[in-house]
C-alpha positions in Angstrom: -15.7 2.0 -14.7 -12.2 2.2 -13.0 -9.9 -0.5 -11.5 -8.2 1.4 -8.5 -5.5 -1.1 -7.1 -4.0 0.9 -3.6 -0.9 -0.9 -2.1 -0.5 0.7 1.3 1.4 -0.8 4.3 -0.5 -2.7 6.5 -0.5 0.0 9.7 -2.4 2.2 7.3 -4.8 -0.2 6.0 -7.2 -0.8 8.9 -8.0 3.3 8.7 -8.0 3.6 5.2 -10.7 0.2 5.0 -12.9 2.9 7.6 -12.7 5.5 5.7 -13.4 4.0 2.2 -16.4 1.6 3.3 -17.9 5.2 4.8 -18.1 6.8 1.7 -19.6 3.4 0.6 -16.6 2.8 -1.3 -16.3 -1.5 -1.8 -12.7 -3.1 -1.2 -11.4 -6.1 -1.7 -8.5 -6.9 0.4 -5.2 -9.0 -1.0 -2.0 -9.8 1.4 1.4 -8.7 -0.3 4.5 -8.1 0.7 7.1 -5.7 -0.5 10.3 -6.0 -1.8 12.8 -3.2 -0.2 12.1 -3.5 3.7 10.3 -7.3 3.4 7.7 -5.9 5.2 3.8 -6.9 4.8 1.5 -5.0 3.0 -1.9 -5.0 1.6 -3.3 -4.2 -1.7 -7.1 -2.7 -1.7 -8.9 -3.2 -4.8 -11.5 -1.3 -5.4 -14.0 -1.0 -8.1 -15.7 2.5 -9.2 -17.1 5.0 -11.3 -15.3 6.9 -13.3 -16.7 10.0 -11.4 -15.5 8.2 -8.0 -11.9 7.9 -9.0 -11.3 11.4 -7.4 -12.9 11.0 -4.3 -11.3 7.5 -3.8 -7.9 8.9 -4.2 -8.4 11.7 -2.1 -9.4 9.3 0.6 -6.5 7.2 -0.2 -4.2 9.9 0.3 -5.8 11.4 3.4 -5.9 7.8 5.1 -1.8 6.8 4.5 0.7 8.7 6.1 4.0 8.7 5.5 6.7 8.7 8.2 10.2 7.8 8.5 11.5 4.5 10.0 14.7 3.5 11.4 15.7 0.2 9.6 18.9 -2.2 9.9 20.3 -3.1 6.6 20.0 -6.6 5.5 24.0 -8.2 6.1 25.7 -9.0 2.6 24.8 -12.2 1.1 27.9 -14.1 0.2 30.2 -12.1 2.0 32.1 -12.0 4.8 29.3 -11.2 8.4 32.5 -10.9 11.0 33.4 -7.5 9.5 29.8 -6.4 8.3 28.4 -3.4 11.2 24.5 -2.9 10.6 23.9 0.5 10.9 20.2 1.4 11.2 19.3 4.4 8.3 16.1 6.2 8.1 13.8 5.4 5.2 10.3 6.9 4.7 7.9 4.1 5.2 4.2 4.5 4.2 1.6 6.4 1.7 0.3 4.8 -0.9 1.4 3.3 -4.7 -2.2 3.5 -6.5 -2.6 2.3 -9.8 -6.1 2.9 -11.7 -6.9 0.9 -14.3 -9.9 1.0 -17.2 -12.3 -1.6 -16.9 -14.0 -3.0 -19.5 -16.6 -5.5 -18.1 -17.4 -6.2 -14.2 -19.5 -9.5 -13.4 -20.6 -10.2 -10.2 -21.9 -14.0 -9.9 
């Protein structure tokens, strides 16, 4: 049995929850945030069959996008914000960081 732990940002989520819970595919669903744009995000955890780890990554994949995103950089901390001039830059926002981990016992109570 695998641990697959999906962080994906939270305009992908909704889709990929669709698409997973088709393919009868269980989440659980965990809040998070992430660190570069302090955006929110969600991690999906979801429990399978070793056989299953495929078909949930393939789902994973085909369910978050990633685009690019116009951002405005965070202003200096402890310098001086007269002479700092945010310019927006282009980052690519979205897809998926997956992690699949072994399991060695599952209890469901």
């Amino acid at each position: 049995m695998k641990l697959v732990l999906a962080v994906v940002q939270d305009k992908d989520v909704s889709r990929l929850q669709d698409a997973l819970s088709e393919k009868e595919f269980k989440t659980t669903k965990l809040a998070s945030s992430g660190g570069f744009l302090k955006e929110g995000n969600t991690t999906l955890m979801i429990g399978c069959d070793d056989d299953q780890v495929d078909a949930a990554l393939n789902i994973i994949r085909d369910n978050c996008s990633q685009r690019e995103q116009m951002v405005a950089p965070i202003s200096p901390m402890g310098g001086n914000a007269d002479s700092y001039i945010p310019r927006p830059v282009q980052v690519e926002v979205g897809g998926a960081t997956v992690f699949v981990l072994p399991v060695e016992s599952f209890f469901k109570f």
